[in-house]
Jmol script that loads the backbone (N, CA, C; Angstrom):
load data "model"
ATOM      1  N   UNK A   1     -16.434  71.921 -19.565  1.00  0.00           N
ATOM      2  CA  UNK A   1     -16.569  73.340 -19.806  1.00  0.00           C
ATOM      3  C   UNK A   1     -15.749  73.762 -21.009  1.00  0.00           C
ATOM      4  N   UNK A   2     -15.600  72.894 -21.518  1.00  0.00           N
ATOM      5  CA  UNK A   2     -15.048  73.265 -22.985  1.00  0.00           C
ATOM      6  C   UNK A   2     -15.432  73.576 -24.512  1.00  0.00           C
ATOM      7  N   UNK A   3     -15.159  73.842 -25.347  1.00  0.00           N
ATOM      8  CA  UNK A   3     -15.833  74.167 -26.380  1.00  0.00           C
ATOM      9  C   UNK A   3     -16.691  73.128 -27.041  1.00  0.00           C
ATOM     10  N   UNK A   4     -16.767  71.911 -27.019  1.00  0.00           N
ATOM     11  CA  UNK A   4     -17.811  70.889 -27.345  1.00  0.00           C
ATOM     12  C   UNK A   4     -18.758  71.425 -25.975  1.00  0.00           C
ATOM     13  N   UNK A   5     -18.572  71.489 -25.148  1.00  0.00           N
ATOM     14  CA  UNK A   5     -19.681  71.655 -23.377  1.00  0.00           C
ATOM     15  C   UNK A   5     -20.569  72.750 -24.179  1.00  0.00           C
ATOM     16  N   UNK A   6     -19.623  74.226 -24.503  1.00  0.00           N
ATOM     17  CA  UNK A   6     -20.099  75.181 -24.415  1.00  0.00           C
ATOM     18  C   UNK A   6     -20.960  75.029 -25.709  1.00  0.00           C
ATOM     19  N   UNK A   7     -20.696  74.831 -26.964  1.00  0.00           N
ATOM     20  CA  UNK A   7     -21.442  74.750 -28.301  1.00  0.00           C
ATOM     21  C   UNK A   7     -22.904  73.595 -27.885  1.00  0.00           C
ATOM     22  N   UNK A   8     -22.824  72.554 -26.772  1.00  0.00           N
ATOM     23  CA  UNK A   8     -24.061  72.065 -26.266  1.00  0.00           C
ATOM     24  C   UNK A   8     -24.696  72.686 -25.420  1.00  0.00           C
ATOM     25  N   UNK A   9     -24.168  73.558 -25.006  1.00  0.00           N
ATOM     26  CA  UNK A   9     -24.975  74.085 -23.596  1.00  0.00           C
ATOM     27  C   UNK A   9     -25.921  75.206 -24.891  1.00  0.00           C
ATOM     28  N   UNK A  10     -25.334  75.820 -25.650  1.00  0.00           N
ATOM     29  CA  UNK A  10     -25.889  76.636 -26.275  1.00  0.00           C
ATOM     30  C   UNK A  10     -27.066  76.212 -26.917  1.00  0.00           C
ATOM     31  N   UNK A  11     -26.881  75.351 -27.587  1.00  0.00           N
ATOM     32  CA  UNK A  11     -27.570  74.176 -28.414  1.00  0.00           C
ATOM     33  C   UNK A  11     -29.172  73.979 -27.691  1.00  0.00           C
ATOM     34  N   UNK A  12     -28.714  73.742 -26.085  1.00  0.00           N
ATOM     35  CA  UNK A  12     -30.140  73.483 -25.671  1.00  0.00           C
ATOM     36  C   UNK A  12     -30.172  75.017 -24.595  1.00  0.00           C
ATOM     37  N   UNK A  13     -29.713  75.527 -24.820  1.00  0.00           N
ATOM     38  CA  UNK A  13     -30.684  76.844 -24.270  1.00  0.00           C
ATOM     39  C   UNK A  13     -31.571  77.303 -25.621  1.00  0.00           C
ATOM     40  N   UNK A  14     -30.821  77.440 -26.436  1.00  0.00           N
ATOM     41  CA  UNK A  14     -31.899  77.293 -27.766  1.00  0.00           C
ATOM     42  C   UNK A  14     -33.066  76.215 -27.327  1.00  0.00           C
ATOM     43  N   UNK A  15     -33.325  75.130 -27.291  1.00  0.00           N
ATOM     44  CA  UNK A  15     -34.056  74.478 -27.690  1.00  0.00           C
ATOM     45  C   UNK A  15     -34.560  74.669 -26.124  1.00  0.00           C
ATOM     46  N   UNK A  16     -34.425  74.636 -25.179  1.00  0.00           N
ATOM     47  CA  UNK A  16     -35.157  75.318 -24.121  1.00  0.00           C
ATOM     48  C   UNK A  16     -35.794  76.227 -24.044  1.00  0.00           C
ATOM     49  N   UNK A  17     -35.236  77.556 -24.905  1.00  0.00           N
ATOM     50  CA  UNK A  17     -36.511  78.990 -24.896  1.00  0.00           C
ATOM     51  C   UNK A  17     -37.320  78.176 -25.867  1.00  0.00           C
ATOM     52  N   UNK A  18     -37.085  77.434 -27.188  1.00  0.00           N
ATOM     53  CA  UNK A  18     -37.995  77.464 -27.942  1.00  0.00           C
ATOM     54  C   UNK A  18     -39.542  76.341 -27.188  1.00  0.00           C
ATOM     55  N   UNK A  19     -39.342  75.856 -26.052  1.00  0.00           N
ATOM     56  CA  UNK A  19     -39.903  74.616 -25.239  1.00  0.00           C
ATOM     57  C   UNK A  19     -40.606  75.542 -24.172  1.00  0.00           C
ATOM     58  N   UNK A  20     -39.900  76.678 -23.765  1.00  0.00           N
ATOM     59  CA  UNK A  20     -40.347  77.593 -22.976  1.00  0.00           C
ATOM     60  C   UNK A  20     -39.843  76.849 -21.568  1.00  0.00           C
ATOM     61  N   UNK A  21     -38.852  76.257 -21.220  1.00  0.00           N
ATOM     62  CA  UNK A  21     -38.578  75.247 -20.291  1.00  0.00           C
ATOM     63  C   UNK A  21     -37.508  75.732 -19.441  1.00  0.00           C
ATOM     64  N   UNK A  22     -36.794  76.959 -19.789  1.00  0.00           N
ATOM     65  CA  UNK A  22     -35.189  77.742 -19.210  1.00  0.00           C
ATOM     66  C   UNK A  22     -35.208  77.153 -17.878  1.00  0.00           C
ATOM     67  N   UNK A  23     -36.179  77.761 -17.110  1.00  0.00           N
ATOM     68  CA  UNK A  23     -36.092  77.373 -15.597  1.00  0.00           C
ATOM     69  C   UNK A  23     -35.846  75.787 -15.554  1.00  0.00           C
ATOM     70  N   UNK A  24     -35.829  75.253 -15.800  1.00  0.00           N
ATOM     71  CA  UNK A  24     -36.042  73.011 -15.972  1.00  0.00           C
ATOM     72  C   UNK A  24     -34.539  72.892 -15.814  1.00  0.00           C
ATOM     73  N   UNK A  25     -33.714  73.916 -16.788  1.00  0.00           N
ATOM     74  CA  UNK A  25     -32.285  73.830 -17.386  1.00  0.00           C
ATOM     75  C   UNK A  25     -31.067  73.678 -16.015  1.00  0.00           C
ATOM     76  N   UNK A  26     -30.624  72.916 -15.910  1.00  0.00           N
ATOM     77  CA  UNK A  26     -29.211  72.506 -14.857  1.00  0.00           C
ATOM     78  C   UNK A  26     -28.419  72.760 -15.059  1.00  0.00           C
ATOM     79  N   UNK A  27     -27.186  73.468 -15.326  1.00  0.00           N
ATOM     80  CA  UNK A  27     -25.610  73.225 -15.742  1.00  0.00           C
ATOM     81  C   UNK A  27     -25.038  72.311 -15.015  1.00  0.00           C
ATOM     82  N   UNK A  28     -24.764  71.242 -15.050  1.00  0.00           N
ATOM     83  CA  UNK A  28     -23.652  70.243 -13.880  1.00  0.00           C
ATOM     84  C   UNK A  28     -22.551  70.369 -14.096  1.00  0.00           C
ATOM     85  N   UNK A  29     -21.910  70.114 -13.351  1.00  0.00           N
ATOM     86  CA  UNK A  29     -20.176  70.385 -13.428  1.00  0.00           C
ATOM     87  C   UNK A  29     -19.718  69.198 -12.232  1.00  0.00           C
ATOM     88  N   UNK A  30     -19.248  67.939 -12.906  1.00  0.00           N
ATOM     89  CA  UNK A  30     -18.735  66.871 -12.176  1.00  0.00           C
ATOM     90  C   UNK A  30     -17.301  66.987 -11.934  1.00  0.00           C
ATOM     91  N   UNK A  31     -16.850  67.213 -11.199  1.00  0.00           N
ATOM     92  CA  UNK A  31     -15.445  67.858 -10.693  1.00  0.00           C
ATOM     93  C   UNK A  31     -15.030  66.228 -10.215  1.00  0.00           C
ATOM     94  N   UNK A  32     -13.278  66.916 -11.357  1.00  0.00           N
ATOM     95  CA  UNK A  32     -12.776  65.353 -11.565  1.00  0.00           C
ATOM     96  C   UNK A  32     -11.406  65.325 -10.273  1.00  0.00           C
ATOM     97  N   UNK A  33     -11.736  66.339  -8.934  1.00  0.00           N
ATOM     98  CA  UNK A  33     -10.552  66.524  -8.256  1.00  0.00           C
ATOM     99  C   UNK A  33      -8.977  66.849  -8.812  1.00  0.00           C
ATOM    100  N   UNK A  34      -8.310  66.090  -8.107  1.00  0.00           N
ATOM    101  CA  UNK A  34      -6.693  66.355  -8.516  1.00  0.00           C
ATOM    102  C   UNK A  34      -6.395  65.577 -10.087  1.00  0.00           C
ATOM    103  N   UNK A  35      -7.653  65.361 -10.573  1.00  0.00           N
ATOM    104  CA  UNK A  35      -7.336  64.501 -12.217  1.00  0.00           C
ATOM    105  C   UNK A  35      -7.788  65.830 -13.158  1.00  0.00           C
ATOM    106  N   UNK A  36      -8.624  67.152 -12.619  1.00  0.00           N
ATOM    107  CA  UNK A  36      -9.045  68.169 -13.642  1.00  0.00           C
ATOM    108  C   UNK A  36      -7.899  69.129 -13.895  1.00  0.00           C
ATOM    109  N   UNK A  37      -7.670  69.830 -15.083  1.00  0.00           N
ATOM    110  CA  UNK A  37      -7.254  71.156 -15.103  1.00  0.00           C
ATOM    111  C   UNK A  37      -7.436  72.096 -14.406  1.00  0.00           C
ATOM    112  N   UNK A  38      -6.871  72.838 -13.880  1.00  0.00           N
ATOM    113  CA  UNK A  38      -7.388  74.182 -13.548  1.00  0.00           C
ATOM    114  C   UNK A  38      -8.648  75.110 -14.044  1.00  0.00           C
ATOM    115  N   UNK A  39      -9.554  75.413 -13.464  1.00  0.00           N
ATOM    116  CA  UNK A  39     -10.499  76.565 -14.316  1.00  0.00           C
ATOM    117  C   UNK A  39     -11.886  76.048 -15.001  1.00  0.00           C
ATOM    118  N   UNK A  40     -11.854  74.501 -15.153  1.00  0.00           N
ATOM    119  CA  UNK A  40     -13.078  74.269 -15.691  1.00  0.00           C
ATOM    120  C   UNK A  40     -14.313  74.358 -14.651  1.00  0.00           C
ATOM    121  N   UNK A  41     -14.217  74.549 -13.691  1.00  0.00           N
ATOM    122  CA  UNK A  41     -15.249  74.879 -12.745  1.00  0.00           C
ATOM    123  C   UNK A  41     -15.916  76.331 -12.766  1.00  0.00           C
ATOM    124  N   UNK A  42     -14.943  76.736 -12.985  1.00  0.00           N
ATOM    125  CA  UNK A  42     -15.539  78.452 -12.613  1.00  0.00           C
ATOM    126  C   UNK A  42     -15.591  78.662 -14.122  1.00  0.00           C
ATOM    127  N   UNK A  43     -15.526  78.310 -15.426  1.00  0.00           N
ATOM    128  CA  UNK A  43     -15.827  78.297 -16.952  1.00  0.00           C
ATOM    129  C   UNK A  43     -17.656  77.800 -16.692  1.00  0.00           C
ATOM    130  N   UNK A  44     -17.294  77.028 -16.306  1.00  0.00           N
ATOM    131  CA  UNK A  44     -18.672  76.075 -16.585  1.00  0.00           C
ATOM    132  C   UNK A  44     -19.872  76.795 -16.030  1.00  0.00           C
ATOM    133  N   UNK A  45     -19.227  77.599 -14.291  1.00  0.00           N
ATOM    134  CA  UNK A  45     -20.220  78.574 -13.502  1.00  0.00           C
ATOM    135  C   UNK A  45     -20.366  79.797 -14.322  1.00  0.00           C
ATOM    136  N   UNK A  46     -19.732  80.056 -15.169  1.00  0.00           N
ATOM    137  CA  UNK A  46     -19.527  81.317 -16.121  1.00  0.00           C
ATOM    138  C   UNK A  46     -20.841  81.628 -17.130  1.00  0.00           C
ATOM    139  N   UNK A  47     -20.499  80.384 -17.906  1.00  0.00           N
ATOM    140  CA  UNK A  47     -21.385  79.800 -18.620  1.00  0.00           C
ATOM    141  C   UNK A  47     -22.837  79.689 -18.788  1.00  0.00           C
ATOM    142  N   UNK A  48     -23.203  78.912 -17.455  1.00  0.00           N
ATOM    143  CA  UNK A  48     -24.359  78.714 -16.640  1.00  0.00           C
ATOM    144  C   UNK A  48     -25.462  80.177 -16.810  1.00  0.00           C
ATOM    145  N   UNK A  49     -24.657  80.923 -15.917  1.00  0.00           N
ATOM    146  CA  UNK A  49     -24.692  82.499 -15.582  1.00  0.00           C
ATOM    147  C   UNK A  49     -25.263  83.161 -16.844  1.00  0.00           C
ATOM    148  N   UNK A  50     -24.056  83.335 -17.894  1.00  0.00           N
ATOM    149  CA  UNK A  50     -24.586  84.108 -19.467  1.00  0.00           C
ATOM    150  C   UNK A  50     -26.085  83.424 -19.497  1.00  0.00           C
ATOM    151  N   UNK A  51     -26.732  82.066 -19.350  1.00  0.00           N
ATOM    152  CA  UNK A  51     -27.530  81.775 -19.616  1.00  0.00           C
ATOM    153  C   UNK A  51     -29.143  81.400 -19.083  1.00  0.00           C
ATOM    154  N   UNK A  52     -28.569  82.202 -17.805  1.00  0.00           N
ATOM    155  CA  UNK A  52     -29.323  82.124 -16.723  1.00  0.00           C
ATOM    156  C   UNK A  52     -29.594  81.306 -16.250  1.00  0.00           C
ATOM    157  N   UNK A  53     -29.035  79.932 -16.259  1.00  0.00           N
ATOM    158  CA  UNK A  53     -29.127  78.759 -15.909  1.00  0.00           C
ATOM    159  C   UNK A  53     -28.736  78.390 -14.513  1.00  0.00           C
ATOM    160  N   UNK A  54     -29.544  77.711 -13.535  1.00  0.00           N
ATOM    161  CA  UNK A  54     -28.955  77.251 -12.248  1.00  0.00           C
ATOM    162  C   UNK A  54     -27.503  76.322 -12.518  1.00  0.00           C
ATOM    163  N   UNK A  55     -26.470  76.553 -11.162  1.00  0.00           N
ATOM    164  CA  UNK A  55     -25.352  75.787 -11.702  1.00  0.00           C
ATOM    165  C   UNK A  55     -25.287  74.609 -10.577  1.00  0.00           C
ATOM    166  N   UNK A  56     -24.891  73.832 -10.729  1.00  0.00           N
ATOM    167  CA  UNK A  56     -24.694  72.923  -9.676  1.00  0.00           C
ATOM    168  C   UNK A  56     -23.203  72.236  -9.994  1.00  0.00           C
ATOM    169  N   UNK A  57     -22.490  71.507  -8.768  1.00  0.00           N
ATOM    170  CA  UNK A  57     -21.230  71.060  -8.763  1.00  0.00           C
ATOM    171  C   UNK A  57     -21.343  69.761  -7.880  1.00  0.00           C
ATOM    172  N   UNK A  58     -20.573  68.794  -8.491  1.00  0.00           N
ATOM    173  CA  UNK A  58     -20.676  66.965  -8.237  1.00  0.00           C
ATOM    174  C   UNK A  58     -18.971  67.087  -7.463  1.00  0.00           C
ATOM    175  N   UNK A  59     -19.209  65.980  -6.262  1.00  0.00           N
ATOM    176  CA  UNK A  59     -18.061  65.605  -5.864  1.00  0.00           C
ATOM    177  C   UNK A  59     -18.072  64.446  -5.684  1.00  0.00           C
ATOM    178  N   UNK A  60     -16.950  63.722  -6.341  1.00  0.00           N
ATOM    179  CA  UNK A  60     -17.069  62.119  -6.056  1.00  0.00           C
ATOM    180  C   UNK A  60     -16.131  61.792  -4.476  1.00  0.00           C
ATOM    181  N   UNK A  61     -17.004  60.466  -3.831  1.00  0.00           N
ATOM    182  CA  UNK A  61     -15.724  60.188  -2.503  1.00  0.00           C
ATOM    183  C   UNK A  61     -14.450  59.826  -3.096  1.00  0.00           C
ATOM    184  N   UNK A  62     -14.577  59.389  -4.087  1.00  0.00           N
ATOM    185  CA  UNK A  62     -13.323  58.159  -4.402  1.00  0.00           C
ATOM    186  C   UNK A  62     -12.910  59.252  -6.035  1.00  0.00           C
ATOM    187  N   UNK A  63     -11.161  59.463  -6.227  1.00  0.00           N
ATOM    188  CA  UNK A  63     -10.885  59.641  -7.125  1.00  0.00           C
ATOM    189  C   UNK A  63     -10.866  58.477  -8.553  1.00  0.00           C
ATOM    190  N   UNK A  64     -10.585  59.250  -9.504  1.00  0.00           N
ATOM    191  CA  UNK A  64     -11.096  58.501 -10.413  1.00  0.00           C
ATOM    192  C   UNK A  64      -9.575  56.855 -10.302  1.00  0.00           C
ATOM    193  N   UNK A  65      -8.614  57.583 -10.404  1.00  0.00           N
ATOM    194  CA  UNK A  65      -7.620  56.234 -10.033  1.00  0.00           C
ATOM    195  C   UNK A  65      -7.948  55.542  -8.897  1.00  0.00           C
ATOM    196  N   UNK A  66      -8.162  56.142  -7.708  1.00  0.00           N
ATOM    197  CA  UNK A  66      -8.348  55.548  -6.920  1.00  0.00           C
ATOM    198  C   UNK A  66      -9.645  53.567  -7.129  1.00  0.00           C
ATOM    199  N   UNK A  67     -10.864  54.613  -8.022  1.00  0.00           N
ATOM    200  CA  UNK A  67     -11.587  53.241  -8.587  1.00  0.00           C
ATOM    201  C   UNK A  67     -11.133  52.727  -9.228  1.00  0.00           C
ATOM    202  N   UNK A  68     -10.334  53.033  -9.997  1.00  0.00           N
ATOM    203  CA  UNK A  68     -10.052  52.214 -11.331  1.00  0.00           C
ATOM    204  C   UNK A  68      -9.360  50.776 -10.338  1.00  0.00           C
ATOM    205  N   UNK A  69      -8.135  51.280  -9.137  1.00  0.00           N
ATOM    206  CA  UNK A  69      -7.419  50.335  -8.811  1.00  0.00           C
ATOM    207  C   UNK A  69      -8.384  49.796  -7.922  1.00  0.00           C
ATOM    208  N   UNK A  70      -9.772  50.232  -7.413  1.00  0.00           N
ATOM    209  CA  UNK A  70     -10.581  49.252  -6.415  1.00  0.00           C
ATOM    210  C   UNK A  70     -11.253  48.475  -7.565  1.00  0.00           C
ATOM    211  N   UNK A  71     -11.309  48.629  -8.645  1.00  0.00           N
ATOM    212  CA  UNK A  71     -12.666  47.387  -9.932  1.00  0.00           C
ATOM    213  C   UNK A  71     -11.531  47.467 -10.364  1.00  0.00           C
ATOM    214  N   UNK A  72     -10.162  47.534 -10.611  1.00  0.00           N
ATOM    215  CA  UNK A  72      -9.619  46.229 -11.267  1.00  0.00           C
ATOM    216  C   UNK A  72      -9.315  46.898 -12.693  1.00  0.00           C
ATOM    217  N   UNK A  73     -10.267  47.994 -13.614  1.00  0.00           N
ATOM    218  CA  UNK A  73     -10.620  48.007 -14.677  1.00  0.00           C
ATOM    219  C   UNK A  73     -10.686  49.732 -14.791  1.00  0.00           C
ATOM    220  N   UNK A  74     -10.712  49.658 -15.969  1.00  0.00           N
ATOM    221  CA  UNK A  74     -11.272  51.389 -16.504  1.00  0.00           C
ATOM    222  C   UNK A  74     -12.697  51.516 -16.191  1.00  0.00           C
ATOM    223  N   UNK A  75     -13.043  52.535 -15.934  1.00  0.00           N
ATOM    224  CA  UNK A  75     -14.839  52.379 -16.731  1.00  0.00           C
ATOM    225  C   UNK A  75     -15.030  52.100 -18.157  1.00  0.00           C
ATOM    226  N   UNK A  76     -16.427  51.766 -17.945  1.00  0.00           N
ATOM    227  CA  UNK A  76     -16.771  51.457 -19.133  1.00  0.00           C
ATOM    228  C   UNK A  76     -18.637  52.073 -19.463  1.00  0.00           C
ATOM    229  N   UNK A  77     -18.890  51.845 -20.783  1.00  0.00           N
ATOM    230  CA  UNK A  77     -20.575  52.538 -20.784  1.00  0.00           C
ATOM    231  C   UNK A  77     -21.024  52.131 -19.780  1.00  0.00           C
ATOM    232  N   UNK A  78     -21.163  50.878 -18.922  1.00  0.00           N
ATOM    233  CA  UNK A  78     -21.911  49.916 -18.029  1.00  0.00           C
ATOM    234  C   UNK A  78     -21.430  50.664 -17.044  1.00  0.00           C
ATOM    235  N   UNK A  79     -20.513  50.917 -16.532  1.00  0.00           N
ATOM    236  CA  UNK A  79     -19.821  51.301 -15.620  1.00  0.00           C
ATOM    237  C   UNK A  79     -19.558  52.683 -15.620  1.00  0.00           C
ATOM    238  N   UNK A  80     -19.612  53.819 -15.351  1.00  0.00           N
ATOM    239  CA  UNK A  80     -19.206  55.017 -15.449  1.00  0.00           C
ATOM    240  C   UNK A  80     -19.042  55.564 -14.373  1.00  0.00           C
ATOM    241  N   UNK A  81     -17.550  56.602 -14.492  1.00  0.00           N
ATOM    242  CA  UNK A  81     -17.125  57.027 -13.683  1.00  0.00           C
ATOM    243  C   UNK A  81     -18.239  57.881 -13.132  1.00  0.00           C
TER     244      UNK A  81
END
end "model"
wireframe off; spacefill off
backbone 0.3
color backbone group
């Protein structure tokens, strides 16, 4: 929900009215638990909203440390959190 998020979200609501497609449009918001900042959830629902966009919100079982120490490893492209 940050200013790269928001300058893309814009990006394709543009290119969504011009497709005629708005309704198709998702906002996701993958909530990174006790690893996020404060506030990017309700930014992102903010967002959504100005654009009339449905919002939806992701919860993972497992925090992101928590995997890292079950695979051993960071993610990676192959692998994503």
């Amino acid at each position: 929900a940050g200013k790269d998020s928001q300058a893309m979200l814009d990006y394709v609501a543009e290119c969504a009215r011009a497709a005629d497609v708005t309704s198709r449009v998702v906002v996701l918001h993958n909530n990174l638990g006790r690893a996020e900042w404060p506030g990017p959830e309700g930014l992102a629902k903010e967002q959504a909203a100005h654009y009339g966009f449905r919002f939806e919100e992701r919860h993972r079982a497992q925090l992101l440390l928590e995997e890292i120490r079950a695979r051993g490893m960071w993610p990676d492209a192959r692998n994503r959190y």
